[in-house]
ZAZA-641553 format. One line per field, with one value per atom (N, C-alpha, C, CB): chain; atom name; x, y, z. Coordinates in pm, whole numbers, plus 50000, padded with zeros to 5 digits. Glycine has a CB too. Example, Ala and Ser with C-alpha at 12.3 -4.5 7.8 and 13.67 -1.06 7.14 Angstrom:
<sites>
chain: c(A; A; A; A; A; A; A; A)
name: c(N; CA; C; CB; N; CA; C; CB)
x: c(51319; 51230; 51320; 51131; 51285; 51367; 51290; 51408)
y: c(49431; 49550; 49670; 49553; 49775; 49894; 50003; 49940)
z: c(50780; 50780; 50780; 50905; 50708; 50714; 50787; 50572)
</sites>
This chain:
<sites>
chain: c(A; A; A; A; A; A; A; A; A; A; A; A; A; A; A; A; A; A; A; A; A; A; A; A; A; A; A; A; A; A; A; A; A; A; A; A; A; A; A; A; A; A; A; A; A; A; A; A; A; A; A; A; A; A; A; A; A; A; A; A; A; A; A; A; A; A; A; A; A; A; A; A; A; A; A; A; A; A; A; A; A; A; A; A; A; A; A; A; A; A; A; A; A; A; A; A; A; A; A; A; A; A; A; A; A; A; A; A; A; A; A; A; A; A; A; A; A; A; A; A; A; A; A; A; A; A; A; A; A; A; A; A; A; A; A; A; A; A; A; A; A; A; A; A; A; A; A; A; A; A; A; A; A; A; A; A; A; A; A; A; A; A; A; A; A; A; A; A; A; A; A; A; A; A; A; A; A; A; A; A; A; A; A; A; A; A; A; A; A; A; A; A; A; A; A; A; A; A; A; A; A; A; A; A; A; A; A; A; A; A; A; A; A; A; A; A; A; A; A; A; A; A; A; A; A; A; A; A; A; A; A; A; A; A; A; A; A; A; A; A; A; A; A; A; A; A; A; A; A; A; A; A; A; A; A; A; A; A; A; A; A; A; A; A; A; A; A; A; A; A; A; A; A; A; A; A; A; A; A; A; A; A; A; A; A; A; A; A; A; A; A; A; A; A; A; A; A; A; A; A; A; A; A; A; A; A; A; A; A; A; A; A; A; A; A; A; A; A; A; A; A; A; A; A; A; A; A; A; A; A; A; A; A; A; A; A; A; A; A; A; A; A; A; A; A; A; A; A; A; A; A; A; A; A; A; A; A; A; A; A; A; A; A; A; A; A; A; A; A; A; A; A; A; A; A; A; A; A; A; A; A; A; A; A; A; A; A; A; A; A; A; A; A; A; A; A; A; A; A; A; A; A; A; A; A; A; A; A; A; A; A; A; A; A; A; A; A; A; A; A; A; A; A; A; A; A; A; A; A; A; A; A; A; A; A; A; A; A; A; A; A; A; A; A; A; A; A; A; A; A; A; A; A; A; A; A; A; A; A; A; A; A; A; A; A; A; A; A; A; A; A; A; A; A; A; A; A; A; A; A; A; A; A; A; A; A; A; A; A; A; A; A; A; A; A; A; A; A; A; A; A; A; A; A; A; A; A; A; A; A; A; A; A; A; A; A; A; A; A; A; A; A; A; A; A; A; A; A; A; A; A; A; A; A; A; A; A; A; A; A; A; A; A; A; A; A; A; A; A; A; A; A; A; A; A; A; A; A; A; A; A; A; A; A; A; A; A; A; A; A; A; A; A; A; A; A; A; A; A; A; A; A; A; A; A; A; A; A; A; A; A; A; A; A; A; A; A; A; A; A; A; A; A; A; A; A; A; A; A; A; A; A; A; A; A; A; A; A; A; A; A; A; A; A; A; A; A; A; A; A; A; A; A; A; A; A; A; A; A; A)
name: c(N; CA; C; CB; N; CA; C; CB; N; CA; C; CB; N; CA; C; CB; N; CA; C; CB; N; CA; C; CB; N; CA; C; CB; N; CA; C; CB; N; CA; C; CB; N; CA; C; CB; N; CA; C; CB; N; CA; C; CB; N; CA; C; CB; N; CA; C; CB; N; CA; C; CB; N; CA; C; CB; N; CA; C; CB; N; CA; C; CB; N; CA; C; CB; N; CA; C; CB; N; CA; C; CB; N; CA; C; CB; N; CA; C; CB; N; CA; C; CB; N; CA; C; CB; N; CA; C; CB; N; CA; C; CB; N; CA; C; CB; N; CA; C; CB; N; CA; C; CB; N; CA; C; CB; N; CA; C; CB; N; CA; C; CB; N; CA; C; CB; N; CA; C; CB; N; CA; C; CB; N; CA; C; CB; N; CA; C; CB; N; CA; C; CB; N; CA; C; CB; N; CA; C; CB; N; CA; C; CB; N; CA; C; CB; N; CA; C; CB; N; CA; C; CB; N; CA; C; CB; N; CA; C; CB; N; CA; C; CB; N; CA; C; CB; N; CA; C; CB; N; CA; C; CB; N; CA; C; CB; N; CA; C; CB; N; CA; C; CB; N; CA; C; CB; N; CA; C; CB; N; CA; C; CB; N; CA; C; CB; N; CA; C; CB; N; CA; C; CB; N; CA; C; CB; N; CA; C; CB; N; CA; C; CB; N; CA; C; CB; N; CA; C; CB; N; CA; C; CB; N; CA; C; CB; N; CA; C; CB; N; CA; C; CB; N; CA; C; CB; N; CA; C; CB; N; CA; C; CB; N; CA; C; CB; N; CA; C; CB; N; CA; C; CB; N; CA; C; CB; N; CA; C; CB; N; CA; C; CB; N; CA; C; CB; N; CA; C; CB; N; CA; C; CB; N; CA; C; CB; N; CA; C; CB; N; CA; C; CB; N; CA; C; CB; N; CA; C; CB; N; CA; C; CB; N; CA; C; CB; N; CA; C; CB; N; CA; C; CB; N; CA; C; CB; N; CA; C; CB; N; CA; C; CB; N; CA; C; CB; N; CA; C; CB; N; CA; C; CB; N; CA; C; CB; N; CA; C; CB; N; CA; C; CB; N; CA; C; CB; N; CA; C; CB; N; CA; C; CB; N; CA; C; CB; N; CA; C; CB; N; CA; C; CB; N; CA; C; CB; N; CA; C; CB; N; CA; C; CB; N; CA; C; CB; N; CA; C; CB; N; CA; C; CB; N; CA; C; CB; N; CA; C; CB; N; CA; C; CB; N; CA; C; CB; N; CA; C; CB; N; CA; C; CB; N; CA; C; CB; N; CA; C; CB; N; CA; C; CB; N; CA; C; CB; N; CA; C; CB; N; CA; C; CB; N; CA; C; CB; N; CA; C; CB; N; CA; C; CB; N; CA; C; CB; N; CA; C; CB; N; CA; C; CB; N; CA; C; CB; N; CA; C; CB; N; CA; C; CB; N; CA; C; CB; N; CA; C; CB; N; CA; C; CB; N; CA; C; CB; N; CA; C; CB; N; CA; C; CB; N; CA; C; CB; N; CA; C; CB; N; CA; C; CB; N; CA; C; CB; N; CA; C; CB; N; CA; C; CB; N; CA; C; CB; N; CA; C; CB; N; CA; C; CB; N; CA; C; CB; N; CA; C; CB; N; CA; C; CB; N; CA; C; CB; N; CA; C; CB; N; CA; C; CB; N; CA; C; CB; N; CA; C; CB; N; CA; C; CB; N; CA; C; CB; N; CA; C; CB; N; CA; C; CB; N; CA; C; CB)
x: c(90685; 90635; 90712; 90646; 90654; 90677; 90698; 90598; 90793; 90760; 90830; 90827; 90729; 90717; 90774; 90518; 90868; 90953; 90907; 91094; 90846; 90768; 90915; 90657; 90988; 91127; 91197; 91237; 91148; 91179; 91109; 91228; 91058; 90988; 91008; 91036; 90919; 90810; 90934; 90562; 90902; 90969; 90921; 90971; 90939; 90843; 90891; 90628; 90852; 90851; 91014; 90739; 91072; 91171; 91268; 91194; 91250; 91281; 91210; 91242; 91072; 90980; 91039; 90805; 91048; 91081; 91218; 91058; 91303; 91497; 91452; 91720; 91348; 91297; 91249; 91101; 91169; 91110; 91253; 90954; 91321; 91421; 91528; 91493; 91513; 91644; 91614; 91663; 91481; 91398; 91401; 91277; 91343; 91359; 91500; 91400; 91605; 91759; 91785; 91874; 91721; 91787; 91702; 91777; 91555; 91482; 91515; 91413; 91564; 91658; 91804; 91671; 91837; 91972; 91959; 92078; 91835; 91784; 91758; 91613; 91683; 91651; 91755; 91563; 91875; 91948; 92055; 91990; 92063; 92159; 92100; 92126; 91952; 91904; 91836; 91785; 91973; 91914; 91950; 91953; 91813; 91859; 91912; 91802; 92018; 92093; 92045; 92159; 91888; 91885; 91981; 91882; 92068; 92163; 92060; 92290; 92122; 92047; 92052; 91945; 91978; 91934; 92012; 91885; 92006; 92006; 92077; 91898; 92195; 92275; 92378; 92362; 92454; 92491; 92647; 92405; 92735; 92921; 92970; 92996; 92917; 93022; 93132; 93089; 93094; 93253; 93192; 93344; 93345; 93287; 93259; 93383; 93224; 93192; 93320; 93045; 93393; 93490; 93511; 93602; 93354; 93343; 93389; 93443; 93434; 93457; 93647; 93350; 93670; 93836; 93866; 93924; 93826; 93885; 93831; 93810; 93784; 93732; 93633; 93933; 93572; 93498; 93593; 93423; 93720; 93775; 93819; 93918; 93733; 93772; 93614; 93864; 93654; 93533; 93556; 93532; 93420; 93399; 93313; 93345; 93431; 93380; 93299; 93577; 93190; 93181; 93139; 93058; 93148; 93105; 93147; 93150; 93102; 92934; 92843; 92887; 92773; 92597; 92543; 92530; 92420; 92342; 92228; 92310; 92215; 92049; 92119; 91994; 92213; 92232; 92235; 92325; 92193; 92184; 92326; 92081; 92440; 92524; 92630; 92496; 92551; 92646; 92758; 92762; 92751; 92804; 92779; 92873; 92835; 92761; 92899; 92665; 92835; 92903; 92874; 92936; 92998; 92972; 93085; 93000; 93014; 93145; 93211; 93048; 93330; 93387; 93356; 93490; 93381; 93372; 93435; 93383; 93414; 93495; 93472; 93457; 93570; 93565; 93437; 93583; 93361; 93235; 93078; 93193; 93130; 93004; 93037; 92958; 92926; 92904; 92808; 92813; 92925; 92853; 92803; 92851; 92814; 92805; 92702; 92858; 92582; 92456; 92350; 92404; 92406; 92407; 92449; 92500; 92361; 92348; 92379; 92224; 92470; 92561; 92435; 92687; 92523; 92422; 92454; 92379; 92336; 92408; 92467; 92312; 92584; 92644; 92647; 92799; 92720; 92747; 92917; 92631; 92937; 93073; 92998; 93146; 93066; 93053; 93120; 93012; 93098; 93161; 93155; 93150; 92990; 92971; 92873; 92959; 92807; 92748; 92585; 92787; 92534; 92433; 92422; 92454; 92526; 92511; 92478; 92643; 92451; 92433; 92278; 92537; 92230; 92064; 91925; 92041; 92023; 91904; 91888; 91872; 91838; 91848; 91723; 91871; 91752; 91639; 91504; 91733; 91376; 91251; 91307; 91112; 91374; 91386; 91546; 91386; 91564; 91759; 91746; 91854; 91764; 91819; 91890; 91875; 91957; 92010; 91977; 91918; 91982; 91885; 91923; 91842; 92062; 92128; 92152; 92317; 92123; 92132; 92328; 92056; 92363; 92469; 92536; 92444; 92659; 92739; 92891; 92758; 92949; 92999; 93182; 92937; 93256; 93390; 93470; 93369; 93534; 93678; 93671; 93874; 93571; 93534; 93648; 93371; 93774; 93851; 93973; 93825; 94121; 94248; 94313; 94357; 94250; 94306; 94206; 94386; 94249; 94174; 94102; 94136; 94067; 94002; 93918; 93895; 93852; 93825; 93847; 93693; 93997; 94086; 94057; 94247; 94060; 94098; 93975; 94235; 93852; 93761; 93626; 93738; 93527; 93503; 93326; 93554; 93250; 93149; 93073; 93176; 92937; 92794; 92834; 92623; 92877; 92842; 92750; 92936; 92685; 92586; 92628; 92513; 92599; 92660; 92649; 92557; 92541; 92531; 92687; 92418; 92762; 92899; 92989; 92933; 93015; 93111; 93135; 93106; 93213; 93251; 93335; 93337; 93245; 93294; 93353; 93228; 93454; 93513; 93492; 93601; 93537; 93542; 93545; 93608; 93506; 93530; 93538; 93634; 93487; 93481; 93556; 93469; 93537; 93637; 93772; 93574; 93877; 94019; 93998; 94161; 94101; 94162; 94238; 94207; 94278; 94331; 94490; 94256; 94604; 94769; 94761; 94968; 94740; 94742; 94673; 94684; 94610; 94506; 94616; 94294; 94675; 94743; 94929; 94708; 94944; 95068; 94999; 95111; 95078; 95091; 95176; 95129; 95069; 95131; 95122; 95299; 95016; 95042; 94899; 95072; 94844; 94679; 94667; 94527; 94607; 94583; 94526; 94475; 94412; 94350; 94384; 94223; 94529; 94614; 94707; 94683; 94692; 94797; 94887; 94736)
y: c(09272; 09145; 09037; 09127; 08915; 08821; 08698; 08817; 08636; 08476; 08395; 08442; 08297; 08142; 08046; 08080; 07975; 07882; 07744; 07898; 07642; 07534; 07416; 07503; 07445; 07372; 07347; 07481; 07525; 07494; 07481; 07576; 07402; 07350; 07486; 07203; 07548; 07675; 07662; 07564; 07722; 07717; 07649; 07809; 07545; 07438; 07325; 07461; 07302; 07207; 07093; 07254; 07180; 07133; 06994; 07217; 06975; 06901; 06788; 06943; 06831; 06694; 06641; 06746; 06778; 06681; 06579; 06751; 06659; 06580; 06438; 06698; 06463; 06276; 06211; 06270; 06270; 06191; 06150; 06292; 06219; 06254; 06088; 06429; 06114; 06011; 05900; 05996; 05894; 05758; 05653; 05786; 05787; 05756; 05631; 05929; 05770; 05748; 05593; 05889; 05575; 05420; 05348; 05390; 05315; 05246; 05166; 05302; 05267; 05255; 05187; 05378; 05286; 05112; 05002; 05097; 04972; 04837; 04708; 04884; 04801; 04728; 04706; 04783; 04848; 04818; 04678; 04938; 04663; 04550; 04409; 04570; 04414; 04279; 04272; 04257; 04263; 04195; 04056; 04277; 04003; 03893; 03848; 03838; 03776; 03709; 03615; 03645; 03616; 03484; 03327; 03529; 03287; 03229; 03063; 03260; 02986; 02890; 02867; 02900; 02991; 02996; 02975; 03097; 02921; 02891; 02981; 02871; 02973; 03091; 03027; 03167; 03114; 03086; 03132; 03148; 03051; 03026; 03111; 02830; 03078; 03154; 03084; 03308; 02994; 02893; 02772; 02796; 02736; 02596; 02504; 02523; 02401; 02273; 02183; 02197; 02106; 02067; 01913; 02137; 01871; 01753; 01633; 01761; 01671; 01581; 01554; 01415; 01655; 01648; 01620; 01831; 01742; 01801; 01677; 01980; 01610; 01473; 01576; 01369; 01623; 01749; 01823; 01677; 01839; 01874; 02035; 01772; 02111; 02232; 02324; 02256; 02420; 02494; 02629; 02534; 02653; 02797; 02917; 02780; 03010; 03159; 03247; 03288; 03249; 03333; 03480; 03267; 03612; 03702; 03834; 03692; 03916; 03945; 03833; 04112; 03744; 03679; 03784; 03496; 03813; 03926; 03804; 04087; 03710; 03633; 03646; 03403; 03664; 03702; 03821; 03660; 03857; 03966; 04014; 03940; 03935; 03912; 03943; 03818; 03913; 03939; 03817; 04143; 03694; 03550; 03414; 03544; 03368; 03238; 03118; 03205; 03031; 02939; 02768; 02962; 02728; 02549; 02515; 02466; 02437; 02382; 02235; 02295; 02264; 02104; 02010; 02090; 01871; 01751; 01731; 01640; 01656; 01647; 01499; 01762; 01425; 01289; 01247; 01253; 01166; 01102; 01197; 00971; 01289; 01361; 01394; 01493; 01360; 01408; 01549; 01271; 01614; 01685; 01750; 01714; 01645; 01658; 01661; 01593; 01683; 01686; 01798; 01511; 01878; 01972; 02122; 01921; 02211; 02317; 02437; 02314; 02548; 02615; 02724; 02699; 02814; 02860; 02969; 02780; 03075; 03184; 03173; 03302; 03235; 03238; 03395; 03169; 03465; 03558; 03551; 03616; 03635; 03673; 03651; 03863; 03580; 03540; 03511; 03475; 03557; 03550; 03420; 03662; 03394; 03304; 03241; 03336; 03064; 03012; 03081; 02942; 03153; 03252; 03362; 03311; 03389; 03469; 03345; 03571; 03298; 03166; 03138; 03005; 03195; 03173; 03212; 03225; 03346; 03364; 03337; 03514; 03212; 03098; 03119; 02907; 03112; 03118; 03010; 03057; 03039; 02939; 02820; 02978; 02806; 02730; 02626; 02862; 02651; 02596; 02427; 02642; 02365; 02222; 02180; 02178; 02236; 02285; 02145; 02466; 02031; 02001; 02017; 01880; 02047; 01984; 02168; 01860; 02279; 02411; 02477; 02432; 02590; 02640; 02689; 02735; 02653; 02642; 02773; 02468; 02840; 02953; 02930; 03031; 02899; 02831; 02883; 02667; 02827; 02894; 02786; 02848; 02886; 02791; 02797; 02825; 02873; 02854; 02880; 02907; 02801; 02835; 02969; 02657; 02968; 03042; 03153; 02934; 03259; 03369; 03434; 03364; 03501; 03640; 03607; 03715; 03504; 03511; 03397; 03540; 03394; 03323; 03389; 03348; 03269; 03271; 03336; 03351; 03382; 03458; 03341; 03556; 03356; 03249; 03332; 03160; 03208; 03185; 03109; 03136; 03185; 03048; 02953; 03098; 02789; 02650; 02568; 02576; 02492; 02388; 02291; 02343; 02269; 02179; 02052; 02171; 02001; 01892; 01856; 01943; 01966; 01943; 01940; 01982; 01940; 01988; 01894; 02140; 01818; 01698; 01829; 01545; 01869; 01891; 01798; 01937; 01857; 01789; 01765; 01829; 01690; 01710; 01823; 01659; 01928; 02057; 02156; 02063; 02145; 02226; 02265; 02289; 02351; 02373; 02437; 02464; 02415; 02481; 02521; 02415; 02703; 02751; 02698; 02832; 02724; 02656; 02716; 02650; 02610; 02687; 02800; 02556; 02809; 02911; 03025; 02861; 03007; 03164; 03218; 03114; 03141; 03185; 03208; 03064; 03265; 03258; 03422; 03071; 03535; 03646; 03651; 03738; 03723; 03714; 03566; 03757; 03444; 03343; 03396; 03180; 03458; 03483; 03605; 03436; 03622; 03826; 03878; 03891; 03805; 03875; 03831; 03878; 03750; 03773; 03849; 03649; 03929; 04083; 04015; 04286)
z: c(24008; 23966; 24041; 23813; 24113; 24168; 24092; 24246; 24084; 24005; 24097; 23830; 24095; 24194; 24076; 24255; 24201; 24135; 24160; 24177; 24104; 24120; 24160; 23961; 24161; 24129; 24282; 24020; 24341; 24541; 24594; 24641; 24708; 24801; 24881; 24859; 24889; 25020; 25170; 25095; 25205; 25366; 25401; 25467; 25506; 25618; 25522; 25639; 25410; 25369; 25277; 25306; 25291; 25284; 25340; 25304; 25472; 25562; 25479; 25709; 25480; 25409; 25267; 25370; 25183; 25082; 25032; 24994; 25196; 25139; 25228; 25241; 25306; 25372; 25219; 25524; 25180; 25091; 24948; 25038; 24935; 24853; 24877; 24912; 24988; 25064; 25026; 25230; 25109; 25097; 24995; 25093; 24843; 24694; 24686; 24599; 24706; 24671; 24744; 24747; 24849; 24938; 24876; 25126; 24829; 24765; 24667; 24734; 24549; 24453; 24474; 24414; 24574; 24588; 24620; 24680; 24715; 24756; 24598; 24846; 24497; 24379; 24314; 24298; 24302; 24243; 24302; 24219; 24398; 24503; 24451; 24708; 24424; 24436; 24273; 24581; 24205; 24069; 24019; 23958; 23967; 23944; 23851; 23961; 23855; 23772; 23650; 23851; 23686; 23623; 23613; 23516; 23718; 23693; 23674; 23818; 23570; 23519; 23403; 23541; 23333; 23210; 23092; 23200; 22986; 22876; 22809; 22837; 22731; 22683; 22567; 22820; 22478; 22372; 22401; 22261; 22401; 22426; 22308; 22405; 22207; 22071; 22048; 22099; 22135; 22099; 22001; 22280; 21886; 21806; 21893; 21706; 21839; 21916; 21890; 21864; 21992; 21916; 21916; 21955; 21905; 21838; 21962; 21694; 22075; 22192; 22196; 22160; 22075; 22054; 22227; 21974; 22279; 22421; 22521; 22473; 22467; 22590; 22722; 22698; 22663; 22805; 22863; 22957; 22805; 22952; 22956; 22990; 22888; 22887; 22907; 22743; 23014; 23055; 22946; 23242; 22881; 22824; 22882; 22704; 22904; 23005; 22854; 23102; 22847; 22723; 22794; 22601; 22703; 22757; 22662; 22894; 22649; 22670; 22590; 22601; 22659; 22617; 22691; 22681; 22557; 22613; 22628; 22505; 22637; 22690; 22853; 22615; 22917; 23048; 23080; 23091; 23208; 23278; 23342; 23377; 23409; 23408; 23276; 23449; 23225; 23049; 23064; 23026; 23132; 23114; 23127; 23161; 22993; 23002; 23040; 22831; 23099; 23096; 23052; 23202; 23005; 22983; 23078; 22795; 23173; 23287; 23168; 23507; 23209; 23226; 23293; 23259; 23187; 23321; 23413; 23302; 23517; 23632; 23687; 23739; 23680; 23703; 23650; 23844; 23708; 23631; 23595; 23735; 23610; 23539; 23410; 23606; 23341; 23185; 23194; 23085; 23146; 23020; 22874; 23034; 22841; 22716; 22644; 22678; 22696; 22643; 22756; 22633; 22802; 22894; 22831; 23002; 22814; 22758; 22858; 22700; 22771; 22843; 22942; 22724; 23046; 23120; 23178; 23204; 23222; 23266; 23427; 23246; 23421; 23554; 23602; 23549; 23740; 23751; 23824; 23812; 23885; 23987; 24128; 23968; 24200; 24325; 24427; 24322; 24571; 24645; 24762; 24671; 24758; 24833; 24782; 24948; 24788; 24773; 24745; 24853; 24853; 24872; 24769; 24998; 24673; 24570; 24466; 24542; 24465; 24354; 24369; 24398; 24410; 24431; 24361; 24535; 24318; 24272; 24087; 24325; 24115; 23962; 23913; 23982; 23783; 23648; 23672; 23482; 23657; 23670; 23621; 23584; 23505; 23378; 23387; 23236; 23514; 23532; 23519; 23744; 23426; 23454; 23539; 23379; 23620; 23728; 23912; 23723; 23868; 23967; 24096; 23956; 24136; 24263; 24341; 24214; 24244; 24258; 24234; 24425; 24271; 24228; 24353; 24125; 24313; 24390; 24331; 24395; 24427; 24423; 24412; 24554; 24291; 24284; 24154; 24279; 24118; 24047; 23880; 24185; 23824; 23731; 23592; 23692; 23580; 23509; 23572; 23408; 23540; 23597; 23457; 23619; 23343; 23254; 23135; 23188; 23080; 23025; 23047; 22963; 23041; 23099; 23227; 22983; 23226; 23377; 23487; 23386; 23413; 23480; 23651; 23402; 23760; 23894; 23980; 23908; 23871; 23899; 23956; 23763; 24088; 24097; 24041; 24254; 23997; 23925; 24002; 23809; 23977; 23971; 23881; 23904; 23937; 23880; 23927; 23880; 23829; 23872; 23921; 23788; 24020; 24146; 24050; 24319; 23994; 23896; 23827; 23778; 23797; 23744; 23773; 23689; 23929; 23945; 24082; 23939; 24178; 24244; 24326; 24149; 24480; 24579; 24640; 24635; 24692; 24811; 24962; 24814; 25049; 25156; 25200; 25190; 25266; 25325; 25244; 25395; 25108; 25030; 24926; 25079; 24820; 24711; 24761; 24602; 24716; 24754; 24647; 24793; 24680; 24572; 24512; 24584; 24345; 24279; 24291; 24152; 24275; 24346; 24224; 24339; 24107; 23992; 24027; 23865; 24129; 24184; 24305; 24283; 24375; 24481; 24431; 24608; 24323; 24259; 24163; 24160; 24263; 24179; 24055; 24253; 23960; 23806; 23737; 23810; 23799; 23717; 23655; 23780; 23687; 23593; 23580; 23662; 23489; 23464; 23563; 23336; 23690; 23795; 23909; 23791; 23920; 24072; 24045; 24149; 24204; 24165; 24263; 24211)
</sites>
Protein backbone atom coordinates (compact mmCIF):
# COMPACT_ATOMS: atom_id res chain seq x y z
CA UNK A 1 0.00 0.00 0.00
CA UNK A 2 1.16 3.49 -1.11
CA UNK A 3 0.14 6.78 0.74
CA UNK A 4 0.57 10.27 -0.85
CA UNK A 5 1.51 12.99 1.25
CA UNK A 6 -0.48 16.23 0.19
CA UNK A 7 1.95 18.18 2.60
CA UNK A 8 5.26 17.53 -0.11
CA UNK A 9 5.38 19.10 -3.27
CA UNK A 10 6.03 15.99 -6.17
CA UNK A 11 9.57 16.15 -7.65
CA UNK A 12 9.89 19.10 -10.29
CA UNK A 13 7.94 21.08 -8.34
CA UNK A 14 9.59 22.01 -5.54
CA UNK A 15 11.89 24.75 -6.77
CA UNK A 16 8.36 26.32 -7.62
CA UNK A 17 6.90 26.14 -4.53
CA UNK A 18 10.16 27.60 -2.11
CA UNK A 19 9.78 30.70 -5.10
CA UNK A 20 6.42 31.02 -4.27
CA UNK A 21 7.20 30.40 -0.44
CA UNK A 22 9.85 33.28 -0.41
CA UNK A 23 7.89 35.58 -2.25
CA UNK A 24 4.91 35.06 0.45
CA UNK A 25 7.68 35.50 3.33
CA UNK A 26 9.14 39.10 1.64
CA UNK A 27 5.50 40.31 0.90
CA UNK A 28 4.72 40.00 4.38
CA UNK A 29 7.70 41.88 5.55
CA UNK A 30 7.02 44.62 3.11
CA UNK A 31 3.36 45.11 5.02
CA UNK A 32 4.77 44.34 8.00
CA UNK A 33 7.63 47.50 7.59
CA UNK A 34 4.90 49.85 6.43
CA UNK A 35 2.41 50.24 9.22
CA UNK A 36 0.71 53.01 9.84
CA UNK A 37 0.99 54.85 12.74
CA UNK A 38 -1.87 56.68 12.49
CA UNK A 39 0.23 59.56 13.93
CA UNK A 40 -2.29 62.57 14.51
CA UNK A 41 -5.02 61.04 15.99
CA UNK A 42 -6.88 61.73 18.97
CA UNK A 43 -5.89 59.77 22.15
CA UNK A 44 -6.39 59.65 25.91
CA UNK A 45 -2.98 60.71 28.43
CA UNK A 46 -4.42 59.11 31.70
CA UNK A 47 -2.95 61.95 33.12
CA UNK A 48 -5.11 64.55 35.58
CA UNK A 49 -5.56 67.78 34.22
CA UNK A 50 -3.70 70.10 36.29
CA UNK A 51 -5.78 72.96 35.95
CA UNK A 52 -2.86 75.21 34.16
CA UNK A 53 -0.91 74.74 37.73
CA UNK A 54 2.13 73.73 35.32
CA UNK A 55 1.63 77.03 33.13
CA UNK A 56 1.78 74.35 29.89
CA UNK A 57 4.97 73.56 30.65
CA UNK A 58 5.07 69.94 31.02
CA UNK A 59 4.85 67.34 28.09
CA UNK A 60 2.80 63.92 28.80
CA UNK A 61 4.42 60.56 27.24
CA UNK A 62 1.36 58.30 27.93
CA UNK A 63 1.60 54.63 27.07
CA UNK A 64 0.15 51.96 26.48
CA UNK A 65 -3.07 54.19 24.66
CA UNK A 66 -4.58 51.50 22.90
CA UNK A 67 -6.66 54.21 20.42
CA UNK A 68 -2.84 54.15 19.02
CA UNK A 69 -1.25 51.78 16.92
CA UNK A 70 2.02 52.80 18.29
CA UNK A 71 0.56 52.20 21.74
CA UNK A 72 1.55 56.28 22.44
CA UNK A 73 0.01 59.18 23.05
CA UNK A 74 1.21 62.39 23.40
CA UNK A 75 0.36 66.17 24.81
CA UNK A 76 3.39 68.36 23.79
CA UNK A 77 4.32 71.25 25.95
CA UNK A 78 4.30 74.85 25.24
CA UNK A 79 7.11 76.38 23.81
CA UNK A 80 7.54 80.07 23.86
CA UNK A 81 4.37 81.51 22.21
CA UNK A 82 2.47 78.61 21.25
CA UNK A 83 -0.55 77.62 23.16
CA UNK A 84 -1.59 74.64 23.96
CA UNK A 85 -4.01 74.48 25.87
CA UNK A 86 -7.00 73.78 24.04
CA UNK A 87 -5.25 71.22 21.80
CA UNK A 88 -6.05 67.59 22.30
CA UNK A 89 -3.47 64.95 23.04
CA UNK A 90 -2.26 62.74 19.99
CA UNK A 91 -0.90 59.71 18.73
CA UNK A 92 2.83 59.75 18.20
CA UNK A 93 5.39 56.93 17.36
CA UNK A 94 9.51 56.40 17.81
CA UNK A 95 11.41 58.12 15.22
CA UNK A 96 14.35 58.52 13.60
CA UNK A 97 13.84 60.99 10.99
CA UNK A 98 11.36 63.59 9.99
CA UNK A 99 10.09 61.04 7.08
CA UNK A 100 8.98 58.60 9.77
CA UNK A 101 6.51 61.25 10.91
CA UNK A 102 4.34 60.92 7.85
CA UNK A 103 2.40 58.69 7.88
CA UNK A 104 -0.48 60.88 9.86
CA UNK A 105 -4.07 60.10 10.74
CA UNK A 106 -7.03 61.52 8.00
CA UNK A 107 -8.31 63.35 11.12
CA UNK A 108 -4.77 65.22 12.55
CA UNK A 109 -5.42 68.88 13.62
CA UNK A 110 -2.11 68.77 12.89
CA UNK A 111 -1.86 71.76 10.36
CA UNK A 112 1.85 72.52 9.83
CA UNK A 113 2.51 68.31 9.78
CA UNK A 114 5.12 66.33 12.22
CA UNK A 115 8.18 66.77 12.85
CA UNK A 116 10.77 63.98 14.29
CA UNK A 117 12.51 65.38 17.99
CA UNK A 118 13.13 64.75 21.67
CA UNK A 119 9.82 65.24 23.04
CA UNK A 120 10.75 64.65 26.81
CA UNK A 121 14.20 65.31 28.85
CA UNK A 122 12.66 62.90 31.71
CA UNK A 123 10.68 59.26 32.42
CA UNK A 124 10.33 56.52 30.63
CA UNK A 125 10.69 57.96 27.43
CA UNK A 126 12.99 60.19 28.49
CA UNK A 127 15.76 61.24 25.53
CA UNK A 128 13.62 59.08 23.17
CA UNK A 129 12.73 61.13 20.02
CA UNK A 130 8.91 61.22 18.91
CA UNK A 131 6.41 62.28 16.21
CA UNK A 132 5.54 66.15 17.30
CA UNK A 133 3.22 68.48 15.70
CA UNK A 134 5.26 70.96 14.24
CA UNK A 135 2.21 73.36 15.28
CA UNK A 136 3.96 73.02 18.88
CA UNK A 137 6.92 73.03 18.82
CA UNK A 138 9.48 76.40 17.65
CA UNK A 139 12.32 74.94 15.42
CA UNK A 140 15.32 76.45 15.22
CA UNK A 141 17.70 77.69 12.90
CA UNK A 142 19.27 74.45 11.48
CA UNK A 143 17.21 72.37 13.28
CA UNK A 144 16.45 70.68 16.64
CA UNK A 145 19.69 70.02 18.88
CA UNK A 146 19.94 67.27 21.12
CA UNK A 147 19.07 68.01 24.44
CA UNK A 148 22.76 68.20 26.91
CA UNK A 149 20.56 65.53 29.27
CA UNK A 150 20.50 63.04 26.19
CA UNK A 151 24.24 63.42 25.60
CA UNK A 152 25.25 62.74 29.42
CA UNK A 153 25.48 58.84 30.06
CA UNK A 154 23.39 57.73 33.05
CA UNK A 155 21.58 61.20 33.21
CA UNK A 156 18.32 59.33 31.63
CA UNK A 157 17.29 55.69 31.83
CA UNK A 158 17.87 55.38 27.81
CA UNK A 159 21.48 56.99 27.58
CA UNK A 160 23.92 54.22 28.06
Amino acid sequence: MKFVSRLIPPAGGSARGAFLMAMGVLALGFVAACQDNHIGRPCLTNAPADAGASGGAITVVSSPALQCPSRICLLPAAQGSVDVSNEPAFCSAPCSTDDDCSDTDPGTKCQKGFVCTWATTSGPFCCEKLCVCHDFVNEPMGGFLEPDTCTHPGSCQNVM
